[in-house]
N, C-alpha and C positions, 0 to 999 in steps of 0.2 A: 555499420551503425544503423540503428531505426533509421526507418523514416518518421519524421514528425510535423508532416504536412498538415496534416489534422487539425481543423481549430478548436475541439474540445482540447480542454483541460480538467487535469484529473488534481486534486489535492486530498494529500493524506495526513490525514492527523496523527502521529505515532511513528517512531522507526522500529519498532520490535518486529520478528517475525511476521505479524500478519500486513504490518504497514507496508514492508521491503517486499512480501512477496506483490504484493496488490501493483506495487511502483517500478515491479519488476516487469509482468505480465502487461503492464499497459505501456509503456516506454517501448519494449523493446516491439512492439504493435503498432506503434503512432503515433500514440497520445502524448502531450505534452506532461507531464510528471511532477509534480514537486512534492515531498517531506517536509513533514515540521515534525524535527526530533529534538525532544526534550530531554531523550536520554533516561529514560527514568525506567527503562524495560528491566522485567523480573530475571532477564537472560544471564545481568552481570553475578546472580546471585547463582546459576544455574554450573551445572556440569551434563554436558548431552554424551549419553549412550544410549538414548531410545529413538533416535530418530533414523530412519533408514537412510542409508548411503553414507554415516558418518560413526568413525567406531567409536571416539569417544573424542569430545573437544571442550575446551572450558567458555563459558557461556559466552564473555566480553570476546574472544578469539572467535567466536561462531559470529558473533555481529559485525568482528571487523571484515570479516568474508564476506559478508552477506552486504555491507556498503560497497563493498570494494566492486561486488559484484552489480548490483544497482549507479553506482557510480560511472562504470564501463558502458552503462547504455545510456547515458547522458542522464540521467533523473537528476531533479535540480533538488537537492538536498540541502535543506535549511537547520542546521547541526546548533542546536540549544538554540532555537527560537519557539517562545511559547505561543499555542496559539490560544487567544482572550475570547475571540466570540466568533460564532459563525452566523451571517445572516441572508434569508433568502431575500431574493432580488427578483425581478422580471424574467429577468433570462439565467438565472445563476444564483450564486451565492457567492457573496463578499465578505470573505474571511479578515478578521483583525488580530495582530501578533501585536507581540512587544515591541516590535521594530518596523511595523508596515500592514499595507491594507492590502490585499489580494483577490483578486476576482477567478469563480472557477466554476465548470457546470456542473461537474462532479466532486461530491463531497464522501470518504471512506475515513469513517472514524476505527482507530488502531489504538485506542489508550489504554487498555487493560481492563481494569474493574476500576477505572473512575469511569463512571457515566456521567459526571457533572456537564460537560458538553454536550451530553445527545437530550439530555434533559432540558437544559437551558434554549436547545431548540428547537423542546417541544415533539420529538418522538415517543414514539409509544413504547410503554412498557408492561412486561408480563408482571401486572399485581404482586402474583401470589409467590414469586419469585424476584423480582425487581432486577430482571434483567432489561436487555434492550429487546422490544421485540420486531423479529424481524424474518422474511420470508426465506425460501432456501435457497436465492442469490446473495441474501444478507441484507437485501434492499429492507430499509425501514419502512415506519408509515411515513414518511415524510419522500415523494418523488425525488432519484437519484442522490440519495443520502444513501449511503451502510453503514453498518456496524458488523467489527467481528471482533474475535479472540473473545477472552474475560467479559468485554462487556453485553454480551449474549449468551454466556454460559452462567451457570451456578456453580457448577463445582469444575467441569473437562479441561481446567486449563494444563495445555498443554502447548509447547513451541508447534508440532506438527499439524497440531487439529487448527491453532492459528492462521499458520502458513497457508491450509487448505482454505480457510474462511477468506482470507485475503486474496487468493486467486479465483475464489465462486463471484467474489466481488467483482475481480477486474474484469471476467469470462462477460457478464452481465455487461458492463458497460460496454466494451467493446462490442458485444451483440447488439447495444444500443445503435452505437454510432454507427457501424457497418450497415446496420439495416438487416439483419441475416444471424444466423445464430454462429459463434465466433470459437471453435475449438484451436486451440495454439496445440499443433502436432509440429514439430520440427523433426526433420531428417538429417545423416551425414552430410549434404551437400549444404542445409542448411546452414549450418557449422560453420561448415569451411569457408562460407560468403560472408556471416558474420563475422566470425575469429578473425577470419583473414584482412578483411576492410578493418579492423581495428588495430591491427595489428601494422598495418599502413599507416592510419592515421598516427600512430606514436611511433614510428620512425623518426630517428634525429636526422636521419641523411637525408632524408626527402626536403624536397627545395617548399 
């Protein structure tokens, strides 16, 4: 299982593709993780046979993977909680839901093509296109805020090119917090320490 000694906190706005990869890459690294899925991703309406390593899956089957998968590293997953506003703080930002107030250092918005939230706090956007603009970790003008997927594209929406926006994001912050530039290369042994330590912890026999 990660370690998540770290006292950054990471929160993601979105569970589609680029949310779960962002919440993937940083959990399973250190950071403390939470989701806010509203569920509202384009994936339910989707059928994937372009995405590599998968020959063909129906969209809602690709997400329940993909939680299943984020879920195994502990990401704290908040499943139909909307989030209302996002505001910066001293040292953070203080996110408000339907159901609670949340403090995080890191804020990766994952909503698709609503920008209504990056707007409302005040990112910058490209005019002439009205997308989110944002540099090529995904970082906004707004200090450790992102944006990816849809709401930084015009037209490339795609689950893949998502997924990749969502790990540029998390690469960045974790280069943040380490102090040192953060490439996630995992090996066979890696594997084996992780699978394996998980596979421990959900043992019924163990005392």
């Amino acid at each position: 299982m990660s370690d998540t000694s770290n006292e950054a906190t990471v929160s993601v706005v979105g569970g589609g593709p680029a949310g779960l990869s962002t919440a993937l890459f940083t959990q399973k690294n250190g950071l403390q993780t939470r989701v806010f899925d509203a569920d509202e991703t384009w994936m339910h309406k989707a059928h994937l046979f372009n995405y590599p390593g998968i020959g063909s899956v129906d969209g809602s089957a690709y997400m329940e993977l993909a939680r299943n998968q984020v879920d195994s590293f502990g990401v704290d997953r908040h499943q139909g909680e909307t989030v209302e506003s996002v505001e910066q703080m001293d040292d953070g930002f203080r996110i408000e839901t339907d159901d609670g107030e949340y403090d995080s250092t890191y804020v990766v918005l994952a909503t698709g093509v609503n920008r209504d939230l990056a707007e409302s706090m005040g990112c910058a956007f490209v005019d002439e296109e009205g997308v989110v603009d944002v540099d090529l970790s995904m970082q906004t003008s707004i200090e450790n805020v992102y944006a990816t997927g849809g709401m930084v594209r015009a037209e490339e929406w795609q689950a893949v090119i998502s997924a990749g926006d969502g790990a540029a994001a998390a690469l960045n912050i974790l280069s943040d917090v380490k102090g040192d530039h953060h490439h996630d290369f995992d090996v066979p042994a890696d594997a084996d320490r992780v699978f394996g330590e998980m596979s421990e912890s959900a043992d019924p026999t163990e005392d």
